[in-house]
N, C-alpha and C positions, 0 to 999 in steps of 0.2 A: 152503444159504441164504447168501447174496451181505448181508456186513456192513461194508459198506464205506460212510464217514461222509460224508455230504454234508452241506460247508460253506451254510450261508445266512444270511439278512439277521439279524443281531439288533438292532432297532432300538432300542439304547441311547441313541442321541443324543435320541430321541424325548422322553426323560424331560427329560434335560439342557436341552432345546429349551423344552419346559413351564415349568422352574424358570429360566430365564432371562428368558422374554418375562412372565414374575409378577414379576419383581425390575423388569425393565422396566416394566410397568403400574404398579407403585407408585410408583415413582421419580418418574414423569411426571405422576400422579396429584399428587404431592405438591407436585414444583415446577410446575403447572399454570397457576400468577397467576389462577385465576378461570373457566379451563378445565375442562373435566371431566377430560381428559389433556393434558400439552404432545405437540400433534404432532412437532414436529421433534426432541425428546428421542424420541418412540415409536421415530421412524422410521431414526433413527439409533443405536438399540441395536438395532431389528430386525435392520436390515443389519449391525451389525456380529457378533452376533451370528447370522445365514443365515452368514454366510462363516464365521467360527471354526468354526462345528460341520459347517455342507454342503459347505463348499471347497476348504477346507486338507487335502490328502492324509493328514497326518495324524491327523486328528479321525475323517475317513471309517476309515481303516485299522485303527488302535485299539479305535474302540468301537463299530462296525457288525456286525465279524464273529467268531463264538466262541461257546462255549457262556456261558449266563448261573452268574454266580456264586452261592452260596449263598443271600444275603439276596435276591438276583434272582427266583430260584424261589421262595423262601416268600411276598415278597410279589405276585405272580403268581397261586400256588396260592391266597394268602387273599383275593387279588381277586375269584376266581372262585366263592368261595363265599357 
């Protein structure tokens, strides 16, 4: 039997991506003036935030591919349950 590890996607950023565009909704939320969200505060953590995590070679390299860490798998497995 052929055990040989094929690398794939773990999509880490994914989580990372969640907890940013919340700090962003609140943020905008907050400074609103009357808004429900300020659009251009949205739109510009969006974007700034799409590029730090999807663009930058690094961010991609780091935290897209590898096995997941310890706390990674337990909350995973208690997700599922």
């Amino acid at each position: 039997m052929d055990t040989q590890r094929v690398k794939y996607p773990n999509q880490r950023i994914a989580g990372l991506w969640f907890i940013w565009i919340g700090i962003i909704i609140i943020l905008s939320a907050v400074f609103s003036n009357g808004l429900l969200i300020q659009p251009a505060l949205f739109a510009g953590g969006f974007t700034i935030g799409f590029l730090l995590l999807y663009i930058l070679p690094f961010s991609k390299k780091k935290l897209s591919y590898g096995e997941s860490t310890k706390v990674q798998k337990m909350t995973s497995n208690a997700s599922l349950h």
